[in-house]
N, C-alpha and C positions, 0 to 999 in steps of 0.2 A: 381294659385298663386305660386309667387317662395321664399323662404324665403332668405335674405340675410342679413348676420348678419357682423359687426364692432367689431374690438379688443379693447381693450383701456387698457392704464399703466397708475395710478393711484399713484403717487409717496409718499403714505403715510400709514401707518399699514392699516390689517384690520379692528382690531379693532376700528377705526374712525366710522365706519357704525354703530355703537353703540353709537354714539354722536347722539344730538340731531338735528342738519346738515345733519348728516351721510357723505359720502365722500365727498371731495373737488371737484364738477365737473370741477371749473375752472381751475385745474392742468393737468387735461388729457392730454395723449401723445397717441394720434392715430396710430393704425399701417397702411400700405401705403395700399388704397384701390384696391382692389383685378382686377375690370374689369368687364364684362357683364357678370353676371349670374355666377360670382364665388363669393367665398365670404370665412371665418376666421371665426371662433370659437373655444369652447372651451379652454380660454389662460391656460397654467400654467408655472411659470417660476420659474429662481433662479438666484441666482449674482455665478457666478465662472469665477475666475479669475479677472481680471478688465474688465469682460462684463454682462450685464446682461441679459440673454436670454429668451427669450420665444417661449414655444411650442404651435403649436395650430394646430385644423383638416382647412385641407384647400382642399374645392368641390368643384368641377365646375360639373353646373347642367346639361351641356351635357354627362358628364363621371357617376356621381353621384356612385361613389367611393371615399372616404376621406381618405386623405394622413396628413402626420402629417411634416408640415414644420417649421424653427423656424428662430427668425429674433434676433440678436443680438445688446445690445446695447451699446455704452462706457457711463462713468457716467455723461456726459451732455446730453445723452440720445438723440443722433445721431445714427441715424443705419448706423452698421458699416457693417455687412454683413447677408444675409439669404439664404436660402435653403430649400433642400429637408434631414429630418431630419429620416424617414421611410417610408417606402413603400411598401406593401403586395399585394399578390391576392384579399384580402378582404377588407373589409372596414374598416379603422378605424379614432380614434375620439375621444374626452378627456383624452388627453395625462400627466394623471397626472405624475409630480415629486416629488421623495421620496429622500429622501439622509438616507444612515445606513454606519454606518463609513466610509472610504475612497470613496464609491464607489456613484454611483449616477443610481438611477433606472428610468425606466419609465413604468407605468400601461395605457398601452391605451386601449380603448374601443373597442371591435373587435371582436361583438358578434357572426358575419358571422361565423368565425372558430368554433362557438360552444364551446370556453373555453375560461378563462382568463389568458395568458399569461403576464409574469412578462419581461420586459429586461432589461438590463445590459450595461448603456457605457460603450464602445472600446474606444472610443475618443470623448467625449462630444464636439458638441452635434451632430455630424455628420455619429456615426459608434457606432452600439444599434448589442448585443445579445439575445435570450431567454436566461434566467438565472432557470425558474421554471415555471412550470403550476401551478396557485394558486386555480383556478377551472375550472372546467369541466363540465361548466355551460354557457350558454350565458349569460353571467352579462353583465351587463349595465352600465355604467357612474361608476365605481367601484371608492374606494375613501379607501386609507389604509393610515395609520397612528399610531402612538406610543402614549398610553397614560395608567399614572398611572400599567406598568410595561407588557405591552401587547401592541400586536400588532391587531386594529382594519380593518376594512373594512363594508363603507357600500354600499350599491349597489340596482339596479331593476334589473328582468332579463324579458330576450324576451319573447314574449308569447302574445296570444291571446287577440283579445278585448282592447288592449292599456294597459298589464300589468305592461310593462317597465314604465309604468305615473301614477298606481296607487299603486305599493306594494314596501313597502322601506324594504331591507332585511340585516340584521347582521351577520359577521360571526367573530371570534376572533382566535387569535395563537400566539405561543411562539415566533415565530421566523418570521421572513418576507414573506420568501422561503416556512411557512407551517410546517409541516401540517395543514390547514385552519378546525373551525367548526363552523359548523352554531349554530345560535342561536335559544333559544328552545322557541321562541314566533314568529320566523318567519311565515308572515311578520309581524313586529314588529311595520308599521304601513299604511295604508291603506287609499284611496281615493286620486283623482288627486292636492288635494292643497297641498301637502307638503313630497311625496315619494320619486321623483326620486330625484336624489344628483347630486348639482349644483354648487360644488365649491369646498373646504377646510375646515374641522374642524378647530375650533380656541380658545384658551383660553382665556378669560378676569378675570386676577383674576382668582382662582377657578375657575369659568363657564364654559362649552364647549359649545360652539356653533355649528351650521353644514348648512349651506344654501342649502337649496330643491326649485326647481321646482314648480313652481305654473302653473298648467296644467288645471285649472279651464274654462277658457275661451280659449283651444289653447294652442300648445305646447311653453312652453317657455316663457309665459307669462309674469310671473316677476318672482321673488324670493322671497319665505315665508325662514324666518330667522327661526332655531327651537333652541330654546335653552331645552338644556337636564338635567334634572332633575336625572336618572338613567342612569346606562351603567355598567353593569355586566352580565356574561356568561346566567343567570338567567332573569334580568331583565333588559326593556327597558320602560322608560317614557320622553315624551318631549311634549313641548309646543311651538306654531307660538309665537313669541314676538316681530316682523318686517316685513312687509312687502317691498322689494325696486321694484321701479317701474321702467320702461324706461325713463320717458318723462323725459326731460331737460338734456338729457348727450349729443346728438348728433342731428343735425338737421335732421328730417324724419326719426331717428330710434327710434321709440316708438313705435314698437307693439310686441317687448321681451326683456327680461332680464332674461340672463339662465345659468350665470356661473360668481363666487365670489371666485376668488382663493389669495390667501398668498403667497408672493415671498422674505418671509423674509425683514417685510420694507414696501413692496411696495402692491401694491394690483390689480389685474386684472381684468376685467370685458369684457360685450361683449353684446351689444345690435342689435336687428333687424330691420331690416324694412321691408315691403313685396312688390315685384315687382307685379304688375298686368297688364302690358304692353303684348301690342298684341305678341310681339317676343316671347314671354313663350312655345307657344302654337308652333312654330318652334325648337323649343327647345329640346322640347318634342318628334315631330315626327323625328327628326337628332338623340334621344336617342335610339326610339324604331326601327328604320330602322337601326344603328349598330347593335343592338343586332338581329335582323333576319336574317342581314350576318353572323353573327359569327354560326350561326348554322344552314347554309346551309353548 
């Protein structure tokens, strides 16, 4: 099986998915589909300037290294131009965006390296720095954010047994850059319906919200909504208050829903379909016959 998953812009808060509707699917704006056996995830975006951009990991299942490319929009939401946004040795994948005063950061996924590097636009959205190592950790789908006079972060890390899909971990700091600490109840909470982090915190009202992963049936499943009851250095409580499914956003992608991100306004999503076509299986041996070359 190959997983191939759809972007979508969603031109209205997050906070809608808490209606009793939840978002408008009829408003969806598609991003341009990708080709045979490649495929877009991960969205997160922001309005800078008069464009509205979005980052997202973008594989191709023959290379099965994720690049993080982003596609720009003006505000009729016509793509105006896209590209290659980062590009590493390693792999990387949910390319969250942070704004801290002037500057505009990105948190990608990029466990390979074995730490979580922070960057820094040169020139948004095309020319990205390390700006800090925030850990020294193979984290996962990391997710930082400002709230109530701290700087959070929540995240899975790599590990055995599918740990990145069952253990959801906390860390907090003064300052964006760090120094980062973990939380003294990590992990803070446990089993595959509602660990791994699948989007953007959000506030309704008072409320925080945080969309997780539902890994119950398959990674990616859909998204268990958690709304959070506690969140200090001490303590962590939350509770599933949503479930969002795949079915009816896109035709034939309904077997995930794995990312809920805030674009100020707008809101992101990314559903799957799964390829089971004989070609897979050539796909696979075109992967494993490069890599035998490379190491002759």
């Amino acid at each position: 099986m190959a997983d191939i998953w759809q972007v979508g812009i969603v031109p209205v808060p997050i906070q809608d998915v808490l209606a009793a509707d939840g978002l408008d699917r009829r408003r969806v704006i598609w991003l341009p589909p990708q080709g045979s056996f490649r495929f877009i995830a991960d969205p997160f975006g922001l309005l800078h300037g008069d464009r509205f951009t979005v980052l997202v990991e973008a594989y191709d299942h023959r290379v099965k290294r994720g690049e993080i490319h982003y596609y720009s929009y003006d505000r009729d939401w016509t793509l105006r131009e896209r590209g290659i946004a980062l590009k590493e040795p390693f792999h990387l994948s949910y390319p969250q965006l942070i704004r801290s005063g002037e500057d505009i950061f990105m948190l990608p996924e990029a466990y390979q390296s074995g730490r979580l590097t922070l960057y820094r636009a040169v020139d948004f959205p095309t020319r990205w720095e390390p700006a800090a190592v925030l850990l020294e950790e193979p984290a996962v789908d990391s997710t930082v954010f400002h709230h109530r006079q701290r700087w959070w972060m929540f995240h899975a890390l790599f590990g055995p047994d599918g740990r990145d899909t069952r253990e959801l971990h906390v860390a907090f700091a003064d300052s964006l850059t760090g120094p980062w600490h973990k939380h003294k109840q990590n992990p803070v909470r446990t089993g595959h319906a509602s660990s791994r982090p699948a989007g953007s915190p959000f506030l309704d009202g008072d409320k925080l919200y945080f969309p997780t992963q539902d890994c119950t049936t398959g990674y990616g499943s859909a998204i268990n909504l958690l709304g959070i009851d506690r969140l200090t250095p001490e303590e962590f409580s939350a509770d599933i208050v949503r479930r969002l499914s795949p079915e009816g956003w896109h035709d034939g992608f309904d077997q995930g829903f794995h990312t809920l991100s805030d674009g100020g306004g707008v809101t992101l999503i990314d559903v799957k379909r799964i390829d089971r076509s004989p070609m897979r299986h050539l796909i696979k041996l075109q992967h494993w016959l490069r890599r035998q070359a490379r190491r002759v």
